[in-house]
Biopython code that builds the backbone (N, CA, C, O; Angstrom):
import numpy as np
from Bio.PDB.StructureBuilder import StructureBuilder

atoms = [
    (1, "UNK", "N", (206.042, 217.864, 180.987)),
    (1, "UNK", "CA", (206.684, 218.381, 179.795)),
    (1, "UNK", "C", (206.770, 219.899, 179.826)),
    (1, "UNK", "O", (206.196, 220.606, 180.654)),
    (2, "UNK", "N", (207.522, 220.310, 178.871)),
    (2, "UNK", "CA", (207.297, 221.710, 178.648)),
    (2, "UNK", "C", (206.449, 222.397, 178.526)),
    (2, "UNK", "O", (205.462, 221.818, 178.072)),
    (3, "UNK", "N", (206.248, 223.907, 178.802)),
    (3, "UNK", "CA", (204.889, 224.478, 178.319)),
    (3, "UNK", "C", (204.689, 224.508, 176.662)),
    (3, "UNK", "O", (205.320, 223.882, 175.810)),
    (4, "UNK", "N", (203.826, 225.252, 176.537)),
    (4, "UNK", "CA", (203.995, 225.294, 174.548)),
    (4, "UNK", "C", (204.603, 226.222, 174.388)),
    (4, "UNK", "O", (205.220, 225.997, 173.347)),
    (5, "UNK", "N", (204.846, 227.109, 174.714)),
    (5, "UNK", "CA", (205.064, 228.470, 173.985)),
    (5, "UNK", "C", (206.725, 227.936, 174.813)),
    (5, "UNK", "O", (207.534, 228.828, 174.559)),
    (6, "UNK", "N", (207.097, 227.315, 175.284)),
    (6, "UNK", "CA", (208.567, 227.120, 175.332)),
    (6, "UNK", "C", (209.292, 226.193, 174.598)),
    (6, "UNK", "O", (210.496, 226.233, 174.345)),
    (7, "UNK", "N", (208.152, 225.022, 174.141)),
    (7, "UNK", "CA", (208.512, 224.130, 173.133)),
    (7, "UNK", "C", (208.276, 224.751, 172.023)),
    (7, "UNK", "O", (209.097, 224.534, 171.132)),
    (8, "UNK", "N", (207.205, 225.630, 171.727)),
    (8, "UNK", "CA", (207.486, 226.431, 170.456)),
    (8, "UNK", "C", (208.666, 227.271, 169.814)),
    (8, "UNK", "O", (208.938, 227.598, 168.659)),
    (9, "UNK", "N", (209.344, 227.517, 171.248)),
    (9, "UNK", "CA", (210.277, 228.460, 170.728)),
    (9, "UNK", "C", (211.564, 228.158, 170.770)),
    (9, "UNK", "O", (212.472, 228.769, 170.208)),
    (10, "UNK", "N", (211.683, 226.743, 171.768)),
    (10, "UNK", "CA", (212.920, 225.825, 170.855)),
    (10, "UNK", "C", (213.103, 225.140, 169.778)),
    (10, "UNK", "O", (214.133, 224.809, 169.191)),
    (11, "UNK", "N", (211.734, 224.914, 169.519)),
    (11, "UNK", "CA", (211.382, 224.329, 167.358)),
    (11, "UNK", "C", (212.016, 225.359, 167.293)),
    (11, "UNK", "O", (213.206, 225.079, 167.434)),
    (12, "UNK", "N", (211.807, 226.837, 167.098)),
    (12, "UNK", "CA", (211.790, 227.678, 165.936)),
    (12, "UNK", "C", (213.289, 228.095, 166.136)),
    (12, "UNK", "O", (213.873, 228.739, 165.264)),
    (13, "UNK", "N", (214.002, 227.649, 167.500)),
    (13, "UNK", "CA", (215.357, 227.898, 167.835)),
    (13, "UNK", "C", (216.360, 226.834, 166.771)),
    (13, "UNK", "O", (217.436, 227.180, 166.284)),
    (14, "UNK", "N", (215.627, 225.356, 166.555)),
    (14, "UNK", "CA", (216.023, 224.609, 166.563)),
    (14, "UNK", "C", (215.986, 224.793, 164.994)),
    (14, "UNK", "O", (216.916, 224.357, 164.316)),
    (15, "UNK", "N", (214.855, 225.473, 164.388)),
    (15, "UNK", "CA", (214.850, 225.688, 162.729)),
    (15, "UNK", "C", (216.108, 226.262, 162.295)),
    (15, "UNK", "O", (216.898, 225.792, 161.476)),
    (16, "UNK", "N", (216.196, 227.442, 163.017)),
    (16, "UNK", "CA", (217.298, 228.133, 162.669)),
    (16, "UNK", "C", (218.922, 227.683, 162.713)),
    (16, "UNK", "O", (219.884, 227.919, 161.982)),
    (17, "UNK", "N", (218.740, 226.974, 163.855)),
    (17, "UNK", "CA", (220.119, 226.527, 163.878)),
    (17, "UNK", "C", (220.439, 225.064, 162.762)),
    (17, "UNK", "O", (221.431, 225.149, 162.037)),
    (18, "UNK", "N", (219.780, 224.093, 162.704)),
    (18, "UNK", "CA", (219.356, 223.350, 161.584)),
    (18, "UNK", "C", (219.320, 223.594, 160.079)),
    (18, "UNK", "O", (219.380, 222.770, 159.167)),
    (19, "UNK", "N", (219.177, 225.289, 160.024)),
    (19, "UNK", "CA", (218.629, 225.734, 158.325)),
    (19, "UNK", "C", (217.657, 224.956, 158.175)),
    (19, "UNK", "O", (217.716, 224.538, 157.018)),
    (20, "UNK", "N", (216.301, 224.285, 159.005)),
    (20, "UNK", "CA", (215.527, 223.831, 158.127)),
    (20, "UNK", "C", (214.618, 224.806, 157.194)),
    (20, "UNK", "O", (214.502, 225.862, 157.816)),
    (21, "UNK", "N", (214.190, 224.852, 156.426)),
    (21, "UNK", "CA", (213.147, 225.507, 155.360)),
    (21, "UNK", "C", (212.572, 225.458, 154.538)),
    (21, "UNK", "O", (213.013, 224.677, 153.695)),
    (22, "UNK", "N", (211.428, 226.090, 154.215)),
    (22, "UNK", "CA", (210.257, 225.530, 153.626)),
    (22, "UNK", "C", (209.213, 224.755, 153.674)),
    (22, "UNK", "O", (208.146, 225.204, 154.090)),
    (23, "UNK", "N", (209.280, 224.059, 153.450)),
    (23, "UNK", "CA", (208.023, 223.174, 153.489)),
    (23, "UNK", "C", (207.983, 222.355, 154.967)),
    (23, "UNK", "O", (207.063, 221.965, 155.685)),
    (24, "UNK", "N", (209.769, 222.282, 155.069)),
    (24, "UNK", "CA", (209.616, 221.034, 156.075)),
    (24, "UNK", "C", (210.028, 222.051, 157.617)),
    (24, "UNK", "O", (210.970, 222.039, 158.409)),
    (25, "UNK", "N", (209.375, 222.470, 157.547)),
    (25, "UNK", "CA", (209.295, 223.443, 158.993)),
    (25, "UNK", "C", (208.410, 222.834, 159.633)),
    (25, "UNK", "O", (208.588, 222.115, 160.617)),
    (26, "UNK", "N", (206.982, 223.203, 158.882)),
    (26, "UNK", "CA", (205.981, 222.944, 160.063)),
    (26, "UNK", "C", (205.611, 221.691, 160.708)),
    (26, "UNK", "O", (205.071, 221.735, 161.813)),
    (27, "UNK", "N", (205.876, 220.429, 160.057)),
    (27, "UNK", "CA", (206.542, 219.095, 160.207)),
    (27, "UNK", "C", (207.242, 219.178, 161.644)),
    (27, "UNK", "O", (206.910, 218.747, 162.748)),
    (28, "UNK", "N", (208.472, 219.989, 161.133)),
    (28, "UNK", "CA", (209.584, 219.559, 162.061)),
    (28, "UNK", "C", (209.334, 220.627, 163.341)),
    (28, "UNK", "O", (210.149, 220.477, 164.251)),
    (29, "UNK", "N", (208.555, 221.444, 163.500)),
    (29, "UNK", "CA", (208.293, 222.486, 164.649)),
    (29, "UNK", "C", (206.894, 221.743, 165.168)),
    (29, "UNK", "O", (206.617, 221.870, 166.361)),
    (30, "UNK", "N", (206.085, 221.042, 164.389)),
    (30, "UNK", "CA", (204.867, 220.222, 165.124)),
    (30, "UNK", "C", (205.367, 219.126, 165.825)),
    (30, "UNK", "O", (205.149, 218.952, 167.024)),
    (31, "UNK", "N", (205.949, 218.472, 165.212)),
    (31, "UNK", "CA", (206.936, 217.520, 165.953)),
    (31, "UNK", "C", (207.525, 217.701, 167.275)),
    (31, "UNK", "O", (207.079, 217.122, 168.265)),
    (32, "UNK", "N", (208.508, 218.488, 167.304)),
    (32, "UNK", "CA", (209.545, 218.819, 168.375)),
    (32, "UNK", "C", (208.192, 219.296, 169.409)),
    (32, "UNK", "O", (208.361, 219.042, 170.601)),
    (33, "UNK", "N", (207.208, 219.796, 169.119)),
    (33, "UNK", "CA", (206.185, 220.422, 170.179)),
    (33, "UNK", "C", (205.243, 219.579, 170.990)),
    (33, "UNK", "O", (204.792, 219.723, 172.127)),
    (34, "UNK", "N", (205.058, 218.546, 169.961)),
    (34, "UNK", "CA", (204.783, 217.371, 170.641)),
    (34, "UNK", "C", (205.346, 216.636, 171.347)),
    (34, "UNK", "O", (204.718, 216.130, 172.277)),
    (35, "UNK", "N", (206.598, 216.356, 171.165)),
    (35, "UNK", "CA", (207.517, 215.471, 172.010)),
    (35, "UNK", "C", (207.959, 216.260, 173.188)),
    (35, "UNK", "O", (208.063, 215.619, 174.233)),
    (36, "UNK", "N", (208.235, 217.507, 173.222)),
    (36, "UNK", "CA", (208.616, 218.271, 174.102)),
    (36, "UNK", "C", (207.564, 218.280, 175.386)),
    (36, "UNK", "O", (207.839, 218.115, 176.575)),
    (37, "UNK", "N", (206.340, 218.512, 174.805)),
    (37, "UNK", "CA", (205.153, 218.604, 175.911)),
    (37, "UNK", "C", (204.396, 217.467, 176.201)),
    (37, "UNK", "O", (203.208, 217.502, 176.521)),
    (38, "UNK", "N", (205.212, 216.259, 176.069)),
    (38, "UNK", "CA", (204.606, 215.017, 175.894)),
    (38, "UNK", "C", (202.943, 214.555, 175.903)),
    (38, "UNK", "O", (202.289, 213.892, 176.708)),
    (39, "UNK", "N", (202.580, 215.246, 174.587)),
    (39, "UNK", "CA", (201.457, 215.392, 173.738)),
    (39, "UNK", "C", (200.210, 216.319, 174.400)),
    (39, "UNK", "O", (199.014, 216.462, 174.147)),
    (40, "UNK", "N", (201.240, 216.918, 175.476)),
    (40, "UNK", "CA", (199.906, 218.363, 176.087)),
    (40, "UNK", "C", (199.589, 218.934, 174.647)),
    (40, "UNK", "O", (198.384, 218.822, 174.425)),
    (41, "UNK", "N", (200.244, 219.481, 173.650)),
    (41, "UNK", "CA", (200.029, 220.400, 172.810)),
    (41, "UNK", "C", (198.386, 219.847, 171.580)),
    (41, "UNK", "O", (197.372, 220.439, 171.209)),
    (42, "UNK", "N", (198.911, 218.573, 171.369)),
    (42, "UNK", "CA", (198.033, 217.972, 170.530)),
    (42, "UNK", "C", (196.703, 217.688, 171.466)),
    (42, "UNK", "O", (195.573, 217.910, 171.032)),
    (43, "UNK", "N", (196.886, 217.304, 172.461)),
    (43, "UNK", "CA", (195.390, 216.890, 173.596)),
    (43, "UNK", "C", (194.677, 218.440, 173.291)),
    (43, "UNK", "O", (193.639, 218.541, 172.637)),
    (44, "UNK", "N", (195.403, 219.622, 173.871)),
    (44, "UNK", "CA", (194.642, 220.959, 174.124)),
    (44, "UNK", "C", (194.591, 221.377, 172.822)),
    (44, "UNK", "O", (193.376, 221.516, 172.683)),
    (45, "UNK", "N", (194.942, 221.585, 172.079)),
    (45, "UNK", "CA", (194.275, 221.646, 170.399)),
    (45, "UNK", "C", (193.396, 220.744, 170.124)),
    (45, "UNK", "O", (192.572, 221.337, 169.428)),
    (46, "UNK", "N", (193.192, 220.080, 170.198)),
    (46, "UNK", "CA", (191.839, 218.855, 170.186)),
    (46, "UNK", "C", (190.593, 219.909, 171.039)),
    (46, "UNK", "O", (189.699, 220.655, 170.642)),
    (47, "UNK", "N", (190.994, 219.583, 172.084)),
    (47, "UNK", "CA", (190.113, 220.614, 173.288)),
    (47, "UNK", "C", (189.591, 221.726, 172.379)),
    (47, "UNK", "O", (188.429, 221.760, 171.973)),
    (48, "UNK", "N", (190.405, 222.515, 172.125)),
    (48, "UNK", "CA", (190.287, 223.678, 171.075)),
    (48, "UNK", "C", (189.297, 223.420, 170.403)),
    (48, "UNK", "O", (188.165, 223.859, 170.608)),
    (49, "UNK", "N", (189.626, 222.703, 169.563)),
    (49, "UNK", "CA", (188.460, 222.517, 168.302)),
    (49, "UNK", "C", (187.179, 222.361, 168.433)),
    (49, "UNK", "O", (186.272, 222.926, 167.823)),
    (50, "UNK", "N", (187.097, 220.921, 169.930)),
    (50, "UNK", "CA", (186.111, 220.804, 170.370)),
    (50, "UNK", "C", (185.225, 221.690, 171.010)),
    (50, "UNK", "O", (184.006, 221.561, 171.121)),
    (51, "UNK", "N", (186.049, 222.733, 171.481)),
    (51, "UNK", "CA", (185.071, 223.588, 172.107)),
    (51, "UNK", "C", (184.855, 224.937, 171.133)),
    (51, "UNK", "O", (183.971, 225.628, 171.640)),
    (52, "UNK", "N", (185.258, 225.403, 170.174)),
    (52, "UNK", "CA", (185.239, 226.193, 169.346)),
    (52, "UNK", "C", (183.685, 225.535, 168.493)),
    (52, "UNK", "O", (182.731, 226.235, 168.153)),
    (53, "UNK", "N", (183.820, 223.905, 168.285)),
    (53, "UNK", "CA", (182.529, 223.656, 167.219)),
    (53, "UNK", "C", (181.219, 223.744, 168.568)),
    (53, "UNK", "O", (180.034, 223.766, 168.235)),
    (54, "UNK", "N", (181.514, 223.775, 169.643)),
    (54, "UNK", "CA", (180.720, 223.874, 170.941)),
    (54, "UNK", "C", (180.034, 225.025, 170.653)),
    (54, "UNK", "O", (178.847, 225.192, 170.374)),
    (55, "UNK", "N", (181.008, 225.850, 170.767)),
    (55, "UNK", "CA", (180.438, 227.151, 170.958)),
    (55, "UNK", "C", (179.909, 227.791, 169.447)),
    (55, "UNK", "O", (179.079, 228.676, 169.653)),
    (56, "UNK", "N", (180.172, 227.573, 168.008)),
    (56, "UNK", "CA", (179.523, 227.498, 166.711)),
    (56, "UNK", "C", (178.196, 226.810, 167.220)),
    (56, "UNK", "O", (177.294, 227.622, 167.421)),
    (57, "UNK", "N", (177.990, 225.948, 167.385)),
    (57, "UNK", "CA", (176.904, 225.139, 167.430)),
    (57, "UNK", "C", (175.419, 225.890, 168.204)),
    (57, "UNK", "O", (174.287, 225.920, 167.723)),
    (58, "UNK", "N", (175.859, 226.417, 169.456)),
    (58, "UNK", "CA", (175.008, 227.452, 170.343)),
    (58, "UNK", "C", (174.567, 228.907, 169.785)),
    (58, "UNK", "O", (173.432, 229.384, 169.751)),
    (59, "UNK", "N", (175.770, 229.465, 169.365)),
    (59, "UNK", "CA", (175.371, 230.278, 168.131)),
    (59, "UNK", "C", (174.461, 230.014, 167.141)),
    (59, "UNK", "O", (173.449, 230.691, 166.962)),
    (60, "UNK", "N", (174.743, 229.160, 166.558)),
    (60, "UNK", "CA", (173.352, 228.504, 165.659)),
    (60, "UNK", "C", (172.236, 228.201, 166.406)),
    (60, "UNK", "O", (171.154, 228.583, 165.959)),
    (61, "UNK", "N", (172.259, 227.697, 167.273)),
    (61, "UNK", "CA", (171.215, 227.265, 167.740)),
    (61, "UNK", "C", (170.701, 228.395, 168.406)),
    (61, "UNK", "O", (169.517, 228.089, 168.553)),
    (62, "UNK", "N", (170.882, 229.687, 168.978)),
    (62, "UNK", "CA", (170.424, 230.611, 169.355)),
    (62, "UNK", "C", (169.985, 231.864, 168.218)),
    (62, "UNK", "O", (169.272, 232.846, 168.424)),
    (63, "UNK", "N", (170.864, 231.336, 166.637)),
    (63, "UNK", "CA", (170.191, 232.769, 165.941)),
    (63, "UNK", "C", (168.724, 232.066, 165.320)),
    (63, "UNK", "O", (167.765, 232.795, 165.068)),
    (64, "UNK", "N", (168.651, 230.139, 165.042)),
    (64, "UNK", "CA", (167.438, 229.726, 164.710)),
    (64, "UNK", "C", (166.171, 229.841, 165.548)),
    (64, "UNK", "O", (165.022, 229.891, 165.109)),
    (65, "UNK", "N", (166.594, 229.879, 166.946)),
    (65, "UNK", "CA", (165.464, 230.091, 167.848)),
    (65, "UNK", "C", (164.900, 231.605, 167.497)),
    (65, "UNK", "O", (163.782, 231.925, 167.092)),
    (66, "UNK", "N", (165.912, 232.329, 167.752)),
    (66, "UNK", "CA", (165.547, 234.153, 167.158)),
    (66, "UNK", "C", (164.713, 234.005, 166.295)),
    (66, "UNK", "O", (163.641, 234.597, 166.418)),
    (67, "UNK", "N", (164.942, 233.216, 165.228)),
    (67, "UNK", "CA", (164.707, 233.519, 163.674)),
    (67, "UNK", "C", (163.103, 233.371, 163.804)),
    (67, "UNK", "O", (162.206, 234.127, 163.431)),
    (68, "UNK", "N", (163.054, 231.683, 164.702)),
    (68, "UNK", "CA", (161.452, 230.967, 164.723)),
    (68, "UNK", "C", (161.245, 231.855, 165.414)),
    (68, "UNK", "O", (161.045, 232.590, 164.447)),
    (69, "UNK", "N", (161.060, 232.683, 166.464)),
    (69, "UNK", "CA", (160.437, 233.328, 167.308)),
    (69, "UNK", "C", (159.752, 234.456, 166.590)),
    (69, "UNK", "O", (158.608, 234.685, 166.982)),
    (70, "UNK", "N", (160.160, 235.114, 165.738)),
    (70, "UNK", "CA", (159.802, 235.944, 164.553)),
    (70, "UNK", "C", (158.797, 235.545, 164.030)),
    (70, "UNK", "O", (157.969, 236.410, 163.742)),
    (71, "UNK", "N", (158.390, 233.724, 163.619)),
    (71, "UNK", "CA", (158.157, 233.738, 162.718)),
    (71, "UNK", "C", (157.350, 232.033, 163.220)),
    (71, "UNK", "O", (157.934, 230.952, 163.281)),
    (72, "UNK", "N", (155.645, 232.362, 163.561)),
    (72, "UNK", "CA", (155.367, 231.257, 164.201)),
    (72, "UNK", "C", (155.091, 230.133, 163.808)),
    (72, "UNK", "O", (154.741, 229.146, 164.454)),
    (73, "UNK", "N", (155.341, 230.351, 162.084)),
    (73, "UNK", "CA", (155.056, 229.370, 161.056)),
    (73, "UNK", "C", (156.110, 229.308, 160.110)),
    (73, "UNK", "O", (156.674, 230.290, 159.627)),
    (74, "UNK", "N", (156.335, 228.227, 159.883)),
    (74, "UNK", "CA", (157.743, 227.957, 158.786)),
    (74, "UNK", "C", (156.763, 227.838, 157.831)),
    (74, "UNK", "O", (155.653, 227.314, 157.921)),
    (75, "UNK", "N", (157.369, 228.454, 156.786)),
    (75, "UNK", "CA", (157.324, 228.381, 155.448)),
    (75, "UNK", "C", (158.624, 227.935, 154.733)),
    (75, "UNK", "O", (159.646, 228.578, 154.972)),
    (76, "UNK", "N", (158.683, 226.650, 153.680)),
    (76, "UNK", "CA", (159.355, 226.660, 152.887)),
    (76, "UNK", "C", (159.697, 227.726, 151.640)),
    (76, "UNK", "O", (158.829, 228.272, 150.960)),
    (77, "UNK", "N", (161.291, 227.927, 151.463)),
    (77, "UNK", "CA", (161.401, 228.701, 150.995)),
    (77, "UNK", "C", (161.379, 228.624, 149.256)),
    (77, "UNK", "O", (161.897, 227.744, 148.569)),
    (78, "UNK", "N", (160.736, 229.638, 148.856)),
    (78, "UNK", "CA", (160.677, 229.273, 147.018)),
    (78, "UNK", "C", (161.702, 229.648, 145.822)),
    (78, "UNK", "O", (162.742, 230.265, 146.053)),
    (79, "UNK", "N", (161.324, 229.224, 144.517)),
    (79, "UNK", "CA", (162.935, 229.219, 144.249)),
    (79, "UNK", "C", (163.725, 230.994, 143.795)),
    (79, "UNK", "O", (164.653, 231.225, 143.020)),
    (80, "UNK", "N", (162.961, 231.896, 144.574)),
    (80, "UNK", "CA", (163.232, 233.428, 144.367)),
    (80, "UNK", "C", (163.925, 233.765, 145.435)),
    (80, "UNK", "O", (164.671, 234.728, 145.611)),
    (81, "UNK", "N", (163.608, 232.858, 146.171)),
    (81, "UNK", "CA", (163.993, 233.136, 147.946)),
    (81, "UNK", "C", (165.744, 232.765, 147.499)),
    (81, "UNK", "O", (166.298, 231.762, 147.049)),
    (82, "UNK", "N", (166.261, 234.280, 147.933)),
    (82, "UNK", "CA", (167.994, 233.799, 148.463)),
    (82, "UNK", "C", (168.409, 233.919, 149.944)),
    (82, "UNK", "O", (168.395, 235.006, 150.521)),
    (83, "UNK", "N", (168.715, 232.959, 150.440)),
    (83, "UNK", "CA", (169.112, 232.760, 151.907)),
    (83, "UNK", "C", (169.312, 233.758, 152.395)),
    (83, "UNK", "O", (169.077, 234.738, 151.689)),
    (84, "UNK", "N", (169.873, 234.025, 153.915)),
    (84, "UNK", "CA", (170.399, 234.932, 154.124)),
    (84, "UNK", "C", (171.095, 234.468, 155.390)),
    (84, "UNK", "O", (170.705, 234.654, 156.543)),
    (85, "UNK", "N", (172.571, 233.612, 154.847)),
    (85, "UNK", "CA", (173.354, 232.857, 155.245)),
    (85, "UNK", "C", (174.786, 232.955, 155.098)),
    (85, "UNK", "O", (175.443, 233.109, 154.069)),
    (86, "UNK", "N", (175.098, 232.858, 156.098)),
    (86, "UNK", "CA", (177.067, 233.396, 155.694)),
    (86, "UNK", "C", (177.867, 232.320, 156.526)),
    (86, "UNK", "O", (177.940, 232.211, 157.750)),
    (87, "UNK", "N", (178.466, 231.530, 155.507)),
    (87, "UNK", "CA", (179.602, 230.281, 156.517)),
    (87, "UNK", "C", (180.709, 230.684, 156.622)),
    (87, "UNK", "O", (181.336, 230.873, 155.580)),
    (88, "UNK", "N", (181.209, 230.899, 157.636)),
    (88, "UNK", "CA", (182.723, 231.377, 157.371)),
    (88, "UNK", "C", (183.218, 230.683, 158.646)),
    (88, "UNK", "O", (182.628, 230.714, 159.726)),
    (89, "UNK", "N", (185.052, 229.686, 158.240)),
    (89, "UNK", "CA", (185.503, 229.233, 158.755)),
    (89, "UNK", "C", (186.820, 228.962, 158.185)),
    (89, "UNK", "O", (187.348, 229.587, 157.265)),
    (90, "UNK", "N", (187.236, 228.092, 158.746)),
    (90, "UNK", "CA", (188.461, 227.469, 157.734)),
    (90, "UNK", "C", (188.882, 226.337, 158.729)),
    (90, "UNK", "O", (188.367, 226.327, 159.847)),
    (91, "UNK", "N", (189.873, 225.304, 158.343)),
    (91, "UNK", "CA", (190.207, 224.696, 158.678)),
    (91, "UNK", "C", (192.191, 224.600, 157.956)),
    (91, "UNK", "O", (192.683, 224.862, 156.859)),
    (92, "UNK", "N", (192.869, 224.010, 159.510)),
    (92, "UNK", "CA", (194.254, 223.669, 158.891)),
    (92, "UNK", "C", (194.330, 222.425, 159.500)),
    (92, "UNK", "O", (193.946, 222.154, 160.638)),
    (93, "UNK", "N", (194.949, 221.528, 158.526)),
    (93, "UNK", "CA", (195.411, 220.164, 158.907)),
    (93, "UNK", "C", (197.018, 219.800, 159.102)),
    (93, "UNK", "O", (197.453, 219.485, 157.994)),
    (94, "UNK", "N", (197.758, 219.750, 159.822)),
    (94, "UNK", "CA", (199.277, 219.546, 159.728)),
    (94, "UNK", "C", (199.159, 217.596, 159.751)),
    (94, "UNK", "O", (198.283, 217.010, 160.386)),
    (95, "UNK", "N", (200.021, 217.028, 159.089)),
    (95, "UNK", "CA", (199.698, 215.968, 159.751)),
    (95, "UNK", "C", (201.443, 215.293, 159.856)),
    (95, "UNK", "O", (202.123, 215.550, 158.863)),
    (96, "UNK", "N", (201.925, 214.732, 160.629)),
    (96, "UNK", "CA", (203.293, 214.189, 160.734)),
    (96, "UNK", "C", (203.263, 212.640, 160.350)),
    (96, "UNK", "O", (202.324, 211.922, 160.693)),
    (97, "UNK", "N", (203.775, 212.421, 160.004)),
    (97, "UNK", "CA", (203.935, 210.686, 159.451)),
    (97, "UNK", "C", (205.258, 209.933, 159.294)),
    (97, "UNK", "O", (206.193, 210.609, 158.865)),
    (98, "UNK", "N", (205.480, 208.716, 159.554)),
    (98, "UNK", "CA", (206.827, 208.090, 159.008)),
    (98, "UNK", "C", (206.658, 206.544, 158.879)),
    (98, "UNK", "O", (205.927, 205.619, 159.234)),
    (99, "UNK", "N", (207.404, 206.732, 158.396)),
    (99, "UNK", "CA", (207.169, 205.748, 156.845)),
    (99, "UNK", "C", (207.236, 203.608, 158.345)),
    (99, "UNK", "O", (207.569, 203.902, 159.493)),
    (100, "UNK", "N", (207.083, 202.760, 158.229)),
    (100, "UNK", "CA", (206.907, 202.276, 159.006)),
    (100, "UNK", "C", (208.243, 201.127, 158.911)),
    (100, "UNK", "O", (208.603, 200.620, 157.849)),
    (101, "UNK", "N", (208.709, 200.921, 159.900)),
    (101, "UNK", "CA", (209.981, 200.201, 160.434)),
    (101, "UNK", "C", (210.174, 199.380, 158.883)),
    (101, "UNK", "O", (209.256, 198.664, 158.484)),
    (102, "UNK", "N", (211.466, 199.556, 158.046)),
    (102, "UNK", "CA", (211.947, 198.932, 157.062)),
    (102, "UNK", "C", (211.870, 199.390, 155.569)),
    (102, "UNK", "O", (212.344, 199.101, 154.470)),
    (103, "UNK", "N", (210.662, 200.613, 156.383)),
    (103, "UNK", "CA", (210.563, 200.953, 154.701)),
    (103, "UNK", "C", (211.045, 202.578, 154.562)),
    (103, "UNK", "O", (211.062, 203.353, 155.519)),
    (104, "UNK", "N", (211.358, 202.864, 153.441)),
    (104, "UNK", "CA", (211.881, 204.125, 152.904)),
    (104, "UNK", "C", (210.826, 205.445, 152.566)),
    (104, "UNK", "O", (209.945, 205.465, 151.706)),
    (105, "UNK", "N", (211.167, 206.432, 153.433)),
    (105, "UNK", "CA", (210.485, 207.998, 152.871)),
    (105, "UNK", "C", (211.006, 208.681, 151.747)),
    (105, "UNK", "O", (212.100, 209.245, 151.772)),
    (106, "UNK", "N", (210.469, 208.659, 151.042)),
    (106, "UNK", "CA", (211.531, 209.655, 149.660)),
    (106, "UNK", "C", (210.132, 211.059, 149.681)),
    (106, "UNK", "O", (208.984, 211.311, 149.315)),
    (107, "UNK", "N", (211.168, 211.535, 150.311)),
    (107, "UNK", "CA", (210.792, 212.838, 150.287)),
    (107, "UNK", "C", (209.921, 213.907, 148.878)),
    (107, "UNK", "O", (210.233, 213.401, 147.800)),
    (108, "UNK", "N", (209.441, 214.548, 148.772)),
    (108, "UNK", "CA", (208.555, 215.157, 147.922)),
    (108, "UNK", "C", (207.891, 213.969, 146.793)),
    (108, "UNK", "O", (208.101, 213.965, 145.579)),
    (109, "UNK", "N", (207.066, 213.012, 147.542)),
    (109, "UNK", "CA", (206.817, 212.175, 146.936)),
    (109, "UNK", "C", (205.009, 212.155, 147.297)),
    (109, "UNK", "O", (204.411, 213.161, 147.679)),
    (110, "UNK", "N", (204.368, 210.840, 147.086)),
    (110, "UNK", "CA", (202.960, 210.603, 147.675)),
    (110, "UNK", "C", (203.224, 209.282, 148.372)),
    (110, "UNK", "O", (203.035, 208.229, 147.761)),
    (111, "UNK", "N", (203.568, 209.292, 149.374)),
    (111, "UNK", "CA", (203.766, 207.793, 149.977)),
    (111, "UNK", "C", (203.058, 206.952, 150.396)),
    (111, "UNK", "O", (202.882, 207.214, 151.586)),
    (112, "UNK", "N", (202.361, 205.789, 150.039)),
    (112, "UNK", "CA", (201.439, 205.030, 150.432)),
    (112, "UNK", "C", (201.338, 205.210, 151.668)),
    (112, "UNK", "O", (200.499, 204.584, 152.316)),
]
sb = StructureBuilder()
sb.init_structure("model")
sb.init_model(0)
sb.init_chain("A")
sb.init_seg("    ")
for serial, (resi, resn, name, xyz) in enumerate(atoms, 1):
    if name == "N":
        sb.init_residue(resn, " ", resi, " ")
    sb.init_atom(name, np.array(xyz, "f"), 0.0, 1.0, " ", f" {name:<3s}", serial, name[0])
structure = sb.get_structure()
C-alpha cells in the first residue's frame, strides 16, 4: 500500500476536491488512509499506543523505585498529606462505522 503521509495527503487532496467539511472530514480522511495503506496506518498506530503506554509505564516504575529508595519505610499517607502527583495525558478516539448490509445511516443521528 501506500505510505501514510501519501495517503494522507490524497484524503486531504480528496477533501478539497469533494468540499467535504466539518465534522465529516476526519471520518472520511481516516478512511481513505486506511484503505490506501491497506491497514499499515491503523496496525502502526496501535504499535504507537502500545509502546507509548510501554514507555509511561517504566517511567513510573523508575520514579517509584527513586521515591522507595529515599525512603526505606512506607508510611501511609494521612489525611493532611497532599500527593505530589501530576497525570497528564489525553486520549483521541476516531472511530469509522457503517450501518450493516440493508439498513439505513441517517446522518447526525445516534445509530444503534
Amino acid at each position: 500500500g501506500a505510505t501514510v503521509e501519501e495517503a494522507i495527503q490524497e484524503a486531504l487532496g480528496q477533501v478539497d476536491e469533494q468540499e467535504i467539511s466539518g465534522p465529516a472530514i476526519t471520518p472520511f480522511v481516516l478512511k481513505r488512509i486506511a484503505e490506501r495503506t491497506g491497514g499499515d496506518s491503523l496496525r502502526s498506530n496501535m504499535a504507537l499506543v502500545r509502546k507509548n503506554a510501554h514507555v509511561g509505564a517504566e517511567i513510573a516504575k523508575a520514579i517509584a523505585f527513586q521515591r522507595s529508595a529515599t525512603s526505606a519505610i512506607w508510611t501511609p499517607p494521612t489525611s493532611n498529606t497532599k500527593p505530589n502527583i501530576a497525570v497528564l495525558g489525553g486520549a483521541v478516539v476516531d472511530l469509522v462505522a457503517k450501518p450493516r448490509d440493508g439498513e439505513e445511516l441517517i446522518a447526525g443521528t445516534s445509530n444503534p
